[in-house]
C-alpha positions in Angstrom: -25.8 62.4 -21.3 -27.9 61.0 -18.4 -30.7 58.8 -18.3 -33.4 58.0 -16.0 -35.6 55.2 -14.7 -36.0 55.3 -11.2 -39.7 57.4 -12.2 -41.1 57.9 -15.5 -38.3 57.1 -18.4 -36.3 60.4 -19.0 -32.8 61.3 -21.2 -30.9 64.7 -20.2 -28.2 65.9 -22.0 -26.6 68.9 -20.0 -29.9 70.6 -18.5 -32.1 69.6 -21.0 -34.5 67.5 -21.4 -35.2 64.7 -24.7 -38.3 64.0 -26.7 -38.2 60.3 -26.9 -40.4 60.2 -29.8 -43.6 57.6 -29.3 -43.8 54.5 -27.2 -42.6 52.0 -29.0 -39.1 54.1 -29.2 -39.6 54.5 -25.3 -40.1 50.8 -25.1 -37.0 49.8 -26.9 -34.6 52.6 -24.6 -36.1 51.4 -21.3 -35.1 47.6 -22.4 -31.7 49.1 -23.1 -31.5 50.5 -20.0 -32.2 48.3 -18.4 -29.6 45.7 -19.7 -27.2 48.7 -20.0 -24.1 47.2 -21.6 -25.4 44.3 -21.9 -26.8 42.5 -25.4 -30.1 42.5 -25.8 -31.5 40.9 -28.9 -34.2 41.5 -31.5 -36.6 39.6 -30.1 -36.4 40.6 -26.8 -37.2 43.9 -28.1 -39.9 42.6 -30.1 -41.3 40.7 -27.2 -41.1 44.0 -25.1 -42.9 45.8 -27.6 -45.5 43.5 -28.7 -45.7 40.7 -26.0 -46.6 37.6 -27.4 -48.2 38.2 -30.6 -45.7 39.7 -32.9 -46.7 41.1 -36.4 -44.6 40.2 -39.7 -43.6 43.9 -39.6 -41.8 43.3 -35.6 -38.0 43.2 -36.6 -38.6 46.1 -38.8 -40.3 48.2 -36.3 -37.5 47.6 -33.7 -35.2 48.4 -36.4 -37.0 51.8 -37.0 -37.0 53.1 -33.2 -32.8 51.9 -33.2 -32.6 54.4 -36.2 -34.8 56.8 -34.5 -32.9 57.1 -31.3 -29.7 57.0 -32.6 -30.0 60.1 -34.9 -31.8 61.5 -31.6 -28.3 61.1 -29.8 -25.8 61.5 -32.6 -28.1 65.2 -32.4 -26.8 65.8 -28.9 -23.3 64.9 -28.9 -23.1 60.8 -28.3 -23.6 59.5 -32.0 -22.1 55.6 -31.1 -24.0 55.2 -27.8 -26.2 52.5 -29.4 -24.0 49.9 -30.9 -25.3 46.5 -33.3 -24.2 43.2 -32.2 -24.3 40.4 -34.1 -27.7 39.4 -31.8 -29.3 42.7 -31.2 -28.2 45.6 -29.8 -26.3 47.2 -26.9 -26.2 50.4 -25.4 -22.7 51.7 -23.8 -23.1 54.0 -21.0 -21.1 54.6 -17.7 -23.1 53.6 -14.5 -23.1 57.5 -13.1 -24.7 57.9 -16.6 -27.8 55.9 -15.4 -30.0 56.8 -11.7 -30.5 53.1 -11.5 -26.5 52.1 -11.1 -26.1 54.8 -8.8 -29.1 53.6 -6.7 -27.7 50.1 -7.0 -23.8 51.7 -5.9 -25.3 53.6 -3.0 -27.2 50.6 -1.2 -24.2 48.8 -2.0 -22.0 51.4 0.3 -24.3 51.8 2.5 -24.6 47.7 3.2 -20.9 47.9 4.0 -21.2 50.5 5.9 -24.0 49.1 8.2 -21.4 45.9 8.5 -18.9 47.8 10.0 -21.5 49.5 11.9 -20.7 52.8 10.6 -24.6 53.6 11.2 -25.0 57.3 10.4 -22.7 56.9 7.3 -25.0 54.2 6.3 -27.9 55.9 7.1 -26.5 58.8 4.9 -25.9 56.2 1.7 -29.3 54.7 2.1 -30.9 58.3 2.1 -28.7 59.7 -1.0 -29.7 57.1 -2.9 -33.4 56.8 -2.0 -33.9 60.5 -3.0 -32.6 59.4 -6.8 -36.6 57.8 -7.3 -38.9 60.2 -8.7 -41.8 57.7 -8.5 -42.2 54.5 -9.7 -39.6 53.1 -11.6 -40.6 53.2 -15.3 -44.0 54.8 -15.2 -46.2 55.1 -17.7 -44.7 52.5 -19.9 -47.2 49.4 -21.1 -44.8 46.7 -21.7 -45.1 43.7 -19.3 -41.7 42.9 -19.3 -40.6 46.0 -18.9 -43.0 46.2 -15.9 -41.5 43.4 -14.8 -38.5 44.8 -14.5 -39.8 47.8 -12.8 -41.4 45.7 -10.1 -38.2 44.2 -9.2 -36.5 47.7 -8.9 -39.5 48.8 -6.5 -39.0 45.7 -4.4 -35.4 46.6 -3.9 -36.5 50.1 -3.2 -38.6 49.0 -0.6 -36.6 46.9 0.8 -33.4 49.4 0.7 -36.1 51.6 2.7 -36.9 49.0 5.3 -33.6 48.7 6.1 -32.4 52.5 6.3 -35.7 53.2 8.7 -34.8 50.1 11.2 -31.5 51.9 11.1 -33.0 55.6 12.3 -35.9 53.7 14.9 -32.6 52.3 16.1 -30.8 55.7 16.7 -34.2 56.8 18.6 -35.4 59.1 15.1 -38.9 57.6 16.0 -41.1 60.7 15.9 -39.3 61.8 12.3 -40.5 58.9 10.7 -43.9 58.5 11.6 -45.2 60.5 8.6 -42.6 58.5 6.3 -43.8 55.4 7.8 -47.6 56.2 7.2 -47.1 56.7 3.8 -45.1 53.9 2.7 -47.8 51.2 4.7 -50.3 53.3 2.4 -48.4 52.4 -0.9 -47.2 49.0 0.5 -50.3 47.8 2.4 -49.2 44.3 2.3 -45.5 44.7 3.8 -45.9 43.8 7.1 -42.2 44.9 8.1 -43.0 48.5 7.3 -46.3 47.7 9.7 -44.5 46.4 12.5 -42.3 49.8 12.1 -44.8 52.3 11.8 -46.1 50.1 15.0 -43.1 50.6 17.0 -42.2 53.8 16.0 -46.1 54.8 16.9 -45.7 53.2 20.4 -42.2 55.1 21.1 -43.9 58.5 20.6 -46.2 57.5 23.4 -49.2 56.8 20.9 -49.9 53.4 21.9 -53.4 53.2 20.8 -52.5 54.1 16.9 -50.2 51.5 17.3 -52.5 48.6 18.0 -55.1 50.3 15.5 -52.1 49.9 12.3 -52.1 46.1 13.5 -56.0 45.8 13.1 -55.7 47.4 9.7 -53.1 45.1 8.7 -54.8 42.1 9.8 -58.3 43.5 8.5 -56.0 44.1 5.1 -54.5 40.8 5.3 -57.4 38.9 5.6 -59.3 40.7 3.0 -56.6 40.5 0.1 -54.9 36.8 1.1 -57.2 35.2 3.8 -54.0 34.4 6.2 -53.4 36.0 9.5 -50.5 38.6 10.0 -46.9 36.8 10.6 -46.1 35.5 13.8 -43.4 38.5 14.7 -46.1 41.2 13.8 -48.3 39.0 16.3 -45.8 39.0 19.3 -45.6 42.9 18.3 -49.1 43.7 19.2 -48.8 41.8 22.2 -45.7 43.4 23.5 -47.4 46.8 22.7 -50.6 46.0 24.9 -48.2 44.6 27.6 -45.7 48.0 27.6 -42.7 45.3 27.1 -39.3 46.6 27.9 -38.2 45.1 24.8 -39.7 48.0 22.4 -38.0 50.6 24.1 -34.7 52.2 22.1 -31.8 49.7 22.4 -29.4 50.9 25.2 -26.3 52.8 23.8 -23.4 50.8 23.1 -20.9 51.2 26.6 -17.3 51.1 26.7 -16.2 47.9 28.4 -14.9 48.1 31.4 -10.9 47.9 32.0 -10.3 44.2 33.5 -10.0 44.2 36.8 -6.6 43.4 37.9 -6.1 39.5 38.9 -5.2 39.4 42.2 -2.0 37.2 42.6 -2.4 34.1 45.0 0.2 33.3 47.4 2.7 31.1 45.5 5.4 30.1 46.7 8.3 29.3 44.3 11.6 27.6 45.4 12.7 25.9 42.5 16.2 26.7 41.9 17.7 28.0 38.5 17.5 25.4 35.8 20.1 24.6 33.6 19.8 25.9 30.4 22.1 23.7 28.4 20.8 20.5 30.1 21.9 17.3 28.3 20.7 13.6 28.2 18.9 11.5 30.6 16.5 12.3 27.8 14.4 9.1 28.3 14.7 9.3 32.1 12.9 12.7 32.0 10.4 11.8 29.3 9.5 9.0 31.9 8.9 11.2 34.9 7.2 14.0 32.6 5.0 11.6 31.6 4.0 9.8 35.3 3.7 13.1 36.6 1.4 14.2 33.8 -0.7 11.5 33.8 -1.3 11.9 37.9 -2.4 15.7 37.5 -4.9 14.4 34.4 -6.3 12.4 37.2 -6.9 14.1 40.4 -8.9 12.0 41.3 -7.4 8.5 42.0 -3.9 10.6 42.8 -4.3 13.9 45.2 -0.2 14.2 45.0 1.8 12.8 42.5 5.0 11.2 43.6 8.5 10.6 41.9 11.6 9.4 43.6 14.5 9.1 41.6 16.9 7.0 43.1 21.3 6.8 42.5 24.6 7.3 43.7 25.8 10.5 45.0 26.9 12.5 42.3 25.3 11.2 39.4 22.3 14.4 39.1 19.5 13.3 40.6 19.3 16.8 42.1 19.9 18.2 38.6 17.0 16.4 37.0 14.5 17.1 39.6 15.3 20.7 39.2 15.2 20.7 35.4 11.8 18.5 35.1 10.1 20.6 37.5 11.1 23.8 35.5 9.4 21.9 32.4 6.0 20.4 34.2 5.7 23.9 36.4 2.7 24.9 34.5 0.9 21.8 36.1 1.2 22.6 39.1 -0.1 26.4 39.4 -0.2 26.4 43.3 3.9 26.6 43.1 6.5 24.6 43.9 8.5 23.9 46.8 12.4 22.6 47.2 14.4 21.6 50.1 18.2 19.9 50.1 18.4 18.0 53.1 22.1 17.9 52.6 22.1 14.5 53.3 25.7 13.9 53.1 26.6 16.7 55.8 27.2 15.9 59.3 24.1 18.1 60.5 21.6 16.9 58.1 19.0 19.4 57.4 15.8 18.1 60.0 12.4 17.8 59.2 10.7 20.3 61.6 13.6 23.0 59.4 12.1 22.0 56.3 8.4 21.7 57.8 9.1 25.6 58.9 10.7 26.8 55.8 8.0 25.5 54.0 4.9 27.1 55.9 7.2 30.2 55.8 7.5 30.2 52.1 3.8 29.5 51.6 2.9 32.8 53.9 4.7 35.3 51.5 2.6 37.5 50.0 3.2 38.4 46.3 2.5 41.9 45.1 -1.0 42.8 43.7 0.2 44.4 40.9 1.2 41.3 39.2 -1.3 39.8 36.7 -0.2 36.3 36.8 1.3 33.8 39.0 4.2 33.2 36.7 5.4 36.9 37.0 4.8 36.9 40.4 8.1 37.4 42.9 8.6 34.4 44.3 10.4 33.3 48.1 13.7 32.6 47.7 13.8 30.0 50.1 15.6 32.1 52.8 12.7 32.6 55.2 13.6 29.5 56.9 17.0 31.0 58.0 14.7 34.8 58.4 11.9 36.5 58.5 12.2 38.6 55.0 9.9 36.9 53.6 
């Protein structure tokens, strides 16, 4: 068995359609329906039925149309669909049983689906579940609460709509949904988001002039019924229309980024010899240079080259612990790093025009472009002094 609400209130069981008897009875169902699994009590029912002024003969009325509609679907093949509570009465039906779940399930998907920007799949829920509205939702039923809840259905039927079309204007469907468009500002007069998009979807057909003539009716319409001025976006609309603003044409398609451009490797040089990888103590010697040489980079300013010297006897690895704190402040000092042994204790000491040379020979190498960082760069080995490989 199916029921309907989304238009005037209907039950179908297989392909036919069920008398549901006289008002009152039809009252009672759509309050069910709309609370569908839900307890509603007795006199809720009697306040949907009667409004405010209830007779003595109110509980027993409601009573009657339970009876009445209970026999009518015990007839056709769900006797226990209507169940008592101990406060009223509930009615037990699967949401694909009712148009107004599947409405609710369908902008649900089709919300998600817009989130992930899965457009035309969204599109497609919105539409599915827009078509499941025969009219307006519970027509021809006098109950204000039950209008009530009818008006809140519309609203989200409206709104539902609002968003699917922004959707379609987006995807350049302008001259499809002119027609639509016209005919929902004709049942909505005083939405002025369906305005501004039979507005725009009016100026991208090249049919400027209707456009601006839907704003005057809206703000003739507005003023008439609420004595206030259309909203400020609907304002800056009309104004973009009478200046052709690039802004109202269809968004540009979404483009593939563009692959990164290759960084192009400076010329580092890097002379540093191999660190020691099982490097132990001096622990509070080398937290004492890493720290002094730190604090001079963090201030360029007052220091343009940060200077260390580490002073002892021959032998004792000050060579070792220059090499291994360099390795470890590197990343500092991205322009690369340079190393010379004088070999101080040799009898031809190393002189300082050699070192001056290897240098500026070290510093001319150029490292391939391939390479997307410094770090993996190939770096001189230090020989260029001695050739010119480099």
């Amino acid at each position: 068995m199916e029921f309907g609400i989304l238009g005037p209130l209907e039950a179908t069981a297989g392909s036919r359609r069920l008398d549901l008897g006289g008002i009152r009875q039809q009252i009672v169902l759509a309050v069910l329906l709309l609370d569908a699994g839900r307890v509603v009590t007795i006199g809720r029912l009697m306040e949907a039925i009667y409004g405010d002024d209830h007779p003595t003969t109110a509980r027993a009325q409601v009573q009657i149309c339970i009876s009445s509609l209970r026999r009518l679907f015990a007839a056709n093949g769900s006797p226990d669909i209507i169940a008592t509570q101990s406060l009223g009465y509930a009615i037990q039906v699967a949401p694909d049983q009712i148009d107004m779940q599947r409405f609710h399930i369908g902008v649900q998907r089709a919300r998600r689906a817009r989130e992930t920007r899965n457009v035309n799949e969204a599109i497609k829920h919105y539409r599915d579940a827009l078509a499941l509205w025969r009219g307006p939702a519970l027509d021809g039923i006098d109950s204000r609460l039950v209008q009530s809840a009818a008006s809140r259905l519309t609203e989200e039927r409206v709104a539902a709509h609002e968003d699917c079309i922004q959707l379609e204007l987006d995807l350049g469907r302008h001259h499809e949904l002119v027609g639509e468009l016209t005919e929902l500002v004709d049942d909505h007069p005083l939405r002025e988001r369906l305005r501004g998009q039979l507005m725009t979807a009016l100026y991208r057909s090249g049919r400027q002039a209707e456009a601006l003539q839907v704003y005057r009716n809206a703000r003739r319409t507005m003023i008439e019924e609420l004595g206030i001025e259309p909203n400020e976006r609907l304002q800056q609309l009309e104004h973009a229309i009478l200046t052709s603003d690039e802004s109202l044409d269809l968004p540009a398609a979404p483009r593939k980024p563009d692959p990164p451009a290759p960084l192009a490797v400076p010329n580092v040089p890097g002379m540093l010899p191999t660190d020691i990888a099982d490097f132990t103590g001096r622990t509070k010697q080398i937290d004492d240079i890493r720290q002094r040489l730190m604090l001079a980079t963090e201030e360029r300013s007052r220091f343009a080259v940060p200077i260390v010297v580490i002073v002892g006897k021959p032998g004792v690895g000050k060579s070792t612990i220059a090499v291994h704190v360099s390795h470890r402040v590197g990343e500092r000092f991205p322009d690369g790093q340079l190393f010379a042994n004088l070999h101080g204790a040799a009898s031809r000491p190393v002189s300082p025009m050699q070192v001056l040379e290897r240098f500026l020979r070290c510093s001319a190498c150029r490292a391939p472009a391939s390479r997307t960082a410094w770090r993996s760069a190939p770096r001189c080995t230090g020989r260029c002094w001695r050739t010119a490989a480099c």
